[in-house]
C-alpha positions in Angstrom: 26.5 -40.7 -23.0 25.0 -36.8 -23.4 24.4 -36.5 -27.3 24.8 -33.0 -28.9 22.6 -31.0 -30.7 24.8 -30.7 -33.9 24.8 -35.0 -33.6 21.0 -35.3 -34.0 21.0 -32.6 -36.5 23.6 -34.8 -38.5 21.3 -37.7 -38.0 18.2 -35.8 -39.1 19.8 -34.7 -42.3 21.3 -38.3 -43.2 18.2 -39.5 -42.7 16.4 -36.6 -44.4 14.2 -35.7 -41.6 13.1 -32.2 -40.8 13.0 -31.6 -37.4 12.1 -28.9 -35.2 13.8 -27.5 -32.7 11.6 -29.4 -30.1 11.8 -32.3 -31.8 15.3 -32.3 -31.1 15.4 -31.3 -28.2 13.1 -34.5 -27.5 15.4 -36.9 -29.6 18.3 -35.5 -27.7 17.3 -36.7 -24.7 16.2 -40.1 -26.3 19.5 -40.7 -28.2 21.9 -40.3 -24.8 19.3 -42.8 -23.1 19.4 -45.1 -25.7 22.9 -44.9 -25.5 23.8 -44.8 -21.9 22.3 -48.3 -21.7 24.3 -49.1 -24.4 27.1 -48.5 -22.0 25.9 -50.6 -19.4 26.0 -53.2 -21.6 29.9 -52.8 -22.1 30.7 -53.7 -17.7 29.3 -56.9 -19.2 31.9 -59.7 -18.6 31.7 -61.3 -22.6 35.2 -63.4 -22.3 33.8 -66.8 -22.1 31.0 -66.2 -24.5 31.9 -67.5 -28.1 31.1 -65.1 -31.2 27.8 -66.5 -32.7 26.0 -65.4 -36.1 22.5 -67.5 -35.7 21.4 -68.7 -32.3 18.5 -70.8 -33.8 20.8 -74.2 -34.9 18.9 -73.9 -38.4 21.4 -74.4 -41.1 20.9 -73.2 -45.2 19.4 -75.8 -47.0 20.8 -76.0 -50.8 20.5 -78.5 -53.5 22.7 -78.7 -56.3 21.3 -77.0 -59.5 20.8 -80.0 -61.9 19.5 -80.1 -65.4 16.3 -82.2 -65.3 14.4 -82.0 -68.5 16.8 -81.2 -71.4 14.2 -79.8 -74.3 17.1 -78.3 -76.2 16.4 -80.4 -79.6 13.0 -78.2 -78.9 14.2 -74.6 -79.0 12.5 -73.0 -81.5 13.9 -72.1 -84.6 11.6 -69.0 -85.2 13.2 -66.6 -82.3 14.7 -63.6 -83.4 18.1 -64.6 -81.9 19.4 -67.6 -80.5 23.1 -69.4 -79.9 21.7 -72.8 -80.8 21.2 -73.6 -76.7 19.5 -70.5 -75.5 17.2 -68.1 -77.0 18.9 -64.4 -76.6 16.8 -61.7 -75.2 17.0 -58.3 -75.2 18.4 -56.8 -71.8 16.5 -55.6 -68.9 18.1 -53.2 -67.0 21.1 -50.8 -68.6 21.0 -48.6 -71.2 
């Protein structure tokens, strides 16, 4: 696939590259390569292949969240702002 010279332009701006006019040239040449094999990959016969995410087997590992150590008799009564369960903070992020 032959890629334009407006298409790595577009790219190059997106990206926020400055290019020259060689350097495009060069990544013109690049791109359609890169994608010309990309083609080559499409004449591959894929119908008996099933759809996979993770080819490894590993599997997500979670544990329930649990309460272990309930110190809530402990909250301190000194804070400047509390609901009785949880001492309030002031927020982070935002304005």
């Amino acid at each position: 696939m032959k890629i334009d010279r407006q298409a790595v332009e577009k790219v190059a701006r997106l990206a926020r590259l400055a290019l020259s006019d060689d350097d495009i040239a060069v990544y013109q040449g690049q791109l359609s390569s890169i994608l010309g094999y990309i083609e080559q990959l499409d004449e591959v016969d894929t119908a008996d292949v099933p759809p996979t995410a993770q080819v490894t087997g590993l599997v997500n590992v979670l544990a329930d969240d649990e309460i272990k150590n309930e110190r809530r008799d402990k909250l301190p009564v000194d804070v400047p702002a509390s609901d009785g369960t949880s001492i309030k903070v002031k927020g982070v992020f935002g304005g």
